[in-house]
C-alpha positions as a Markdown table, in Angstrom:
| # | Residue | x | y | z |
|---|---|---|---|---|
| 1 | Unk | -11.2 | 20.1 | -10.8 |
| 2 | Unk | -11.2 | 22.2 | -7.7 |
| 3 | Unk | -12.3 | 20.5 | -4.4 |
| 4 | Unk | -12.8 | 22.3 | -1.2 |
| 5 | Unk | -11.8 | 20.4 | 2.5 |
| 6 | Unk | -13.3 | 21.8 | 5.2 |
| 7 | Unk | -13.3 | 21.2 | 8.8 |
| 8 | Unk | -9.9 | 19.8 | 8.7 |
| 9 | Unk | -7.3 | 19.9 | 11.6 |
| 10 | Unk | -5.3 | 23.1 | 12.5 |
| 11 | Unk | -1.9 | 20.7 | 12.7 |
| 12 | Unk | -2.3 | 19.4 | 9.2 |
| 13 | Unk | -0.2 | 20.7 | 6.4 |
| 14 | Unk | -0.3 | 20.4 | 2.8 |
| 15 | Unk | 1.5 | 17.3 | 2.5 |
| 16 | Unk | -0.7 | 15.6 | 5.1 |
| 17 | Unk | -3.5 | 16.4 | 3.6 |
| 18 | Unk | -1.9 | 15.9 | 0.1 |
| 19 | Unk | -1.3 | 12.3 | 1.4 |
| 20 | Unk | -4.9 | 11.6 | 1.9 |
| 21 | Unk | -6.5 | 12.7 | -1.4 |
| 22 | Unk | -3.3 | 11.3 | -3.5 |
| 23 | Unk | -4.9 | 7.6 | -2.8 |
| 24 | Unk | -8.0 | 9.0 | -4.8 |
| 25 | Unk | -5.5 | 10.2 | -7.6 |
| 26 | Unk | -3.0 | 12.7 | -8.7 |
| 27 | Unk | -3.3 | 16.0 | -7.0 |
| 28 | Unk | -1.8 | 19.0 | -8.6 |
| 29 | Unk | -1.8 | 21.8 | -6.4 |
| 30 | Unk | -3.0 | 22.2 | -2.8 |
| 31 | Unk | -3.5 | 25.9 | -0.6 |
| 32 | Unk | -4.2 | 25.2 | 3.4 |
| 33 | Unk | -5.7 | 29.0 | 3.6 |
| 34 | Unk | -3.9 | 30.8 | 6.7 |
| 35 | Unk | -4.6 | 33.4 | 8.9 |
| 36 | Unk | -2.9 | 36.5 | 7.4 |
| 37 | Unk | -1.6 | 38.1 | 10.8 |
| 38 | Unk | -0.7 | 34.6 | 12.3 |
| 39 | Unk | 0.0 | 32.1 | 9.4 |
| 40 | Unk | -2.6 | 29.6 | 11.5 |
| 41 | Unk | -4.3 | 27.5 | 9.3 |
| 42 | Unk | -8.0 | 28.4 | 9.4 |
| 43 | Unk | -9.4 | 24.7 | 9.4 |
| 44 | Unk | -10.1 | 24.9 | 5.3 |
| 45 | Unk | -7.7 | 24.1 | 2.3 |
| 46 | Unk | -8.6 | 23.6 | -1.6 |
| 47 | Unk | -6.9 | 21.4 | -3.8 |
| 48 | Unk | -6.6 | 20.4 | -7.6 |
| 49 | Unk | -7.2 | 17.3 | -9.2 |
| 50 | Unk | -6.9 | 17.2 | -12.7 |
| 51 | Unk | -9.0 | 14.1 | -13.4 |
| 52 | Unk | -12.7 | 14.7 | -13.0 |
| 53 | Unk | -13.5 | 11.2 | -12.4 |
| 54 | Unk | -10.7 | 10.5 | -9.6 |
| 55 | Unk | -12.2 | 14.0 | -7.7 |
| 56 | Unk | -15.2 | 13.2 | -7.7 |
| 57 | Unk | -14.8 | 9.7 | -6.0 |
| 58 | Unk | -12.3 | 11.6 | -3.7 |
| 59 | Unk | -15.2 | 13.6 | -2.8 |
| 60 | Unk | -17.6 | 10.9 | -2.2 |
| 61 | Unk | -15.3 | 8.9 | -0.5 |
| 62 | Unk | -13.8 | 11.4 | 2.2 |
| 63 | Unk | -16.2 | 13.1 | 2.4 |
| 64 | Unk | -17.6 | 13.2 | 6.2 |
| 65 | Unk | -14.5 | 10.9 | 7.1 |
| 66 | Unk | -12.8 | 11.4 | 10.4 |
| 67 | Unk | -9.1 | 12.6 | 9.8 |
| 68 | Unk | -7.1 | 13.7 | 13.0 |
| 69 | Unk | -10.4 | 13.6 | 15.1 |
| 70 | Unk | -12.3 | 15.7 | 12.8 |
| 71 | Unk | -14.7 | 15.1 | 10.4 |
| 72 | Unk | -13.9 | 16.3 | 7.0 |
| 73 | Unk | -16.4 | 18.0 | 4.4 |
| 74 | Unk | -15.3 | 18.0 | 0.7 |
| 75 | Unk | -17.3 | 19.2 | -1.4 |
| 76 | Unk | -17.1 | 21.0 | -5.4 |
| 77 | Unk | -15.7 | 24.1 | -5.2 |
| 78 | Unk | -16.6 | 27.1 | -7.1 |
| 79 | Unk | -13.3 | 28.1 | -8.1 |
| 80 | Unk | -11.5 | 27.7 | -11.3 |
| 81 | Unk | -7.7 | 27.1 | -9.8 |
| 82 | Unk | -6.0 | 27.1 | -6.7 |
| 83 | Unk | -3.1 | 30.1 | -7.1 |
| 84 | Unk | 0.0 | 28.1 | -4.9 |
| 85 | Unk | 2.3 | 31.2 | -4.1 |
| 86 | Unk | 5.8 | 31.3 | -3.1 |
């Protein structure tokens, strides 16, 4: 399933935030979405988790948790995969 974080610190990367969901189970792909001109991270990321059941208790469990002084939302996301490009 496809999760959406929002709200999340413009430091993180995918690994940090990789770290937090990978408690909740395996995580397959993750995409911090960037600023095209930049390459800043614009505060949002989406990530897979192949097991239903483990993504949706990562979503009720961080979701609204503070991580690196913010307050993350998780929610469902509408998407079918996250494309992780090279």
């Amino acid at each position: 399933m496809t999760i959406y974080v929002g709200n999340i610190n413009y430091t993180l990367t995918e690994e940090d935030v990789k770290r937090i969901f990978e408690v909740m189970g395996k995580v397959e792909a993750i995409k911090i979405i960037r600023d095209k001109k930049t390459g800043k991270s614009k505060g949002f990321c989406f990530l897979d988790m192949p097991n239903k059941k483990e993504g949706m208790e990562a979503i009720k469990t961080l979701d609204g948790k503070t991580v690196a002084g913010r307050n993350l939302r998780v929610l469902r996301a509408h998407t079918n995969k996250v494309r992780v490009t090279a």
